[in-house]
Phi, psi and omega in degrees: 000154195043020202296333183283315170309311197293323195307312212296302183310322158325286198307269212331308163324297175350279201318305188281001299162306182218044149305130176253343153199140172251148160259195168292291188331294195271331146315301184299341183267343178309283258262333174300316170283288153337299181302339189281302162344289185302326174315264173000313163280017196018074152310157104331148201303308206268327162297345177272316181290348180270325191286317202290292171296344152259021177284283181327318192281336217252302187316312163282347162296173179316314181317300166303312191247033155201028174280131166305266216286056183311315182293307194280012200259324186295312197292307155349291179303290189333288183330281215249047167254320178264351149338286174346295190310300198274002174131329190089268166274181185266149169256124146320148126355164186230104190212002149303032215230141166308143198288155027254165209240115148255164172226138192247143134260139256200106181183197199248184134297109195118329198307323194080067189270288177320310168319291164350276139014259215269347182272305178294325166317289201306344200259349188262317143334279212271289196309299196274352187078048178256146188280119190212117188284098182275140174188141155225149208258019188265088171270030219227288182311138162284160169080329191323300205276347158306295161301327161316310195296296175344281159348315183276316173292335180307315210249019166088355213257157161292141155250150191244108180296120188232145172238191186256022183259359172268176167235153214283340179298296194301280171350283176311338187268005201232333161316310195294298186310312171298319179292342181297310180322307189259077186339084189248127199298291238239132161239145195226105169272133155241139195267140161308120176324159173211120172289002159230207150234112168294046259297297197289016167237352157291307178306305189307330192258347167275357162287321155308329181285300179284344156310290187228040151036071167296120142347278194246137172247146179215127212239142196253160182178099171341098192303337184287343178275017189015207178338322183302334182310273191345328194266347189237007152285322188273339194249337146319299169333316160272009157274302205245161173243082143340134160230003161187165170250149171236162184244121207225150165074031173292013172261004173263337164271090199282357167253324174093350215283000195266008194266302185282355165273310213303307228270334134358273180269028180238311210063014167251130179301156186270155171218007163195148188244095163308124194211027154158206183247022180268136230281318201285349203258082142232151192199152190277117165285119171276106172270004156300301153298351147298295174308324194283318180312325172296287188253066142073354193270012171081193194174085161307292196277022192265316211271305194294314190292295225274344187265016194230306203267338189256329202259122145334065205288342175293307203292328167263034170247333186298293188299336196278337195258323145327313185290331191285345188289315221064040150265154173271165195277114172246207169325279210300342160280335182281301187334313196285327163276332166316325210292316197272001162279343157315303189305326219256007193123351190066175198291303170333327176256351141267349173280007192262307190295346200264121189296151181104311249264314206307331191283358163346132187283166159307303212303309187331281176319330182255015174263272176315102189225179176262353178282327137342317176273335211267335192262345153282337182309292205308302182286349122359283188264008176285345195289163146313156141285329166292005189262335197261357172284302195252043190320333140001334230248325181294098155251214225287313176283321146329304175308300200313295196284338177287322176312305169298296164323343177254349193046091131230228187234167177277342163281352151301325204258333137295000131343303170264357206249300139015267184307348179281329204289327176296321177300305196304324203277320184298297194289306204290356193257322159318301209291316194293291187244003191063202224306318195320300183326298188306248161018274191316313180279003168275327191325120161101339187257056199239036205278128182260133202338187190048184207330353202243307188178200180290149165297294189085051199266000000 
């Protein structure tokens, strides 16, 4: 997400990074850069015209132009001018409420309202421990209350049954009545998509809404529509009372303006970011950590929450005690590990997170992919179990049959056999001295995936 914006905004910093003084002059040509950048990114016109003077008034004061360091005093200002934009903070949920907690959902069609759904369950579940109920009010899509139920079983969540032979006001009251009986915390209604905003589907959905006077209304909305989210976040707003936006297909979205408009032009905080198609890729929007991603400083702790919520921690207490043994690091260990780099976003989505990263070549980027693991995953498992215990063992006709089985070529499979033997040299000098250890050997040793050689991670 924002790859164009970070690219554009990145240089600019870059460029002031190594001013030693700024002037009213060279400000005004940043800020000339900036204004295009945001454009490009299809902000809305008036959010842009609010960042920009205020950018500008805090940049001619004193704080900038009698700053030893000036360029980082700005690129500071741009961070918590777009902080600003975007809300300050992540807003929570409101689920402080006698159970059952409704959240009504809200959107155009196509929007990924339902996916949505089952992405909140599953994140209410796991991060609050809350117990949680799905039902849909869509009687109008074919198939809508069949994919929820699909859904609901994936990520674990209950479903509640409906057809299209009900009405969605009935349907919803009588979902809220079952979680009271069966203390069920959080009901997650969903509503029909709408290809426009229509006065009868609006009406409708605002009968739902006083049927069962849901907590959190939440307007679900494609991020890839820039500015148009904001302008169709606003004229919901005024049928229904919002209480947040989720931002849904933002790993798809190379501009962002629709992350720097809404809470502007709405006054509703985004409270959650969709960042792919997998049950699990929702993440709580931070706009502090959005903004350092925007300009190129990463979103550590973003990265730090998901290898603390994601990464197998028996399995990697397993693996640190095996290596304290001195046994070495084969297949089944690099496997085990691609797996829980999977869990975590796959290399795209860490590599997002990582300060620095923007200036990545493309070519770079699209050698680290997840389709690279997926295709070491393979030869992996092309293996024997004694070949992936005892890599030794793999020579020339061994390569050759692991190669066939997986259809790939026999230099992927030295390839990979390449990244094991670097992983295996690398965990023992970790096993040895810790981190210090660890650290020096990876120095030199980062060749990133694909056709040129091993992650070496």
């Amino acid at each position: 997400m924002f790859d164009g914006l970070s690219e554009r905004l990145a240089s600019t910093a870059q460029k002031l990074r190594g001013q030693g003084r700024l002037t009213e002059a060279n400000i005004e040509d940043t800020l000339r850069d900036v204004r295009r950048a945001l454009l490009e990114a299809d902000v809305a016109l008036p959010v842009v015209r609010t960042f920009i003077d205020e950018v500008k008034q805090r940049a001619l004061g004193e704080e900038v132009l009698t700053s030893l360091k000036p360029g980082q005093v700005f690129i500071s200002i741009v961070q918590q001018e777009l902080i600003k934009v975007m809300g300050e903070l992540n807003e929570k949920l409101n689920l402080a409420v006698q159970p059952p907690a409704v959240i009504l959902m809200a959107g155009l069609q196509g929007a990924g309202k339902t996916t949505t759904v089952a992405k909140l369950a599953k994140l209410l579940q796991e991060r609050e421990k809350k117990k949680t109920l799905v039902v849909s009010c869509d009687i109008y899509r074919p198939a809508a209350i069949e994919q929820l139920k699909t859904l609901a079983a994936q990520v674990g969540a209950e479903f509640f049954p409906s057809s299209i032979e009900q009405k969605p006001t009935d349907i919803a009251r009588a979902a809220v009545d079952y979680a009271r009986n069966h203390h069920i915390d959080v009901v997650l209604v969903d509503t029909a998509g709408r290809l426009h905003i229509d006065a009868e589907m609006m009406t409708e959905i605002q009968q739902i809404h006083a049927t069962v006077n849901p907590v959190e209304t939440l307007f679900v909305v494609d991020s890839m529509t820039g500015q148009d989210a904001a302008n169709t976040a606003q004229a919901f707003d005024q049928a229904l009372p919002l209480t947040g936006v989720i931002l849904t297909k933002t790993d798809g979205d190379a501009r962002g303006g629709a992350a720097l408009s809404i809470r502007q032009i709405t006054g509703k905080p985004i409270k959650f970011m969709g960042v792919g198609e997998k049950v699990d890729a929702l993440e709580p929007f931070h706009p502090d950590r959005v903004a350092s991603r925007i300009l190129d400083m990463g979103d550590v702790l973003s990265l730090v929450e998901d290898m603390h919520a994601k990464v197998d921690h028996a399995k990697a207490e397993k693996l640190a005690k095996k290596l304290k043994k001195g046994k070495s690091f084969d297949f089944n260990d690099l496997k085990e590990q691609f797996e829980q780099m999977q869990s975590m976003g796959g290399m795209s989505g860490l590599i997002d997170k990582m300060p620095g990263m923007g200036g990545m070549s493309d070519k770079i980027k699209n050698q680290v992919n997840d389709r690279e693991i997926r295709r070491m995953i393979a030869i992996v498992n092309s293996m024997t179990p004694k070949e992936r215990q005892y890599p030794d063992i793999i020579k020339g006709s061994r390569k050759r049959r692991i190669a066939q089985g997986c259809g790939l070529q026999v230099q992927d499979v030295n390839r990979l056999m390449k990244q094991q033997l670097q992983m295996k040299k690398m965990m023992k000098k970790m096993s040895k001295g810790g981190m210090a250890s660890m650290m020096n050997a990876m120095k030199g040793k980062m060749p990133m995936g694909g056709p040129g050689g091993g992650m070496g991670f």
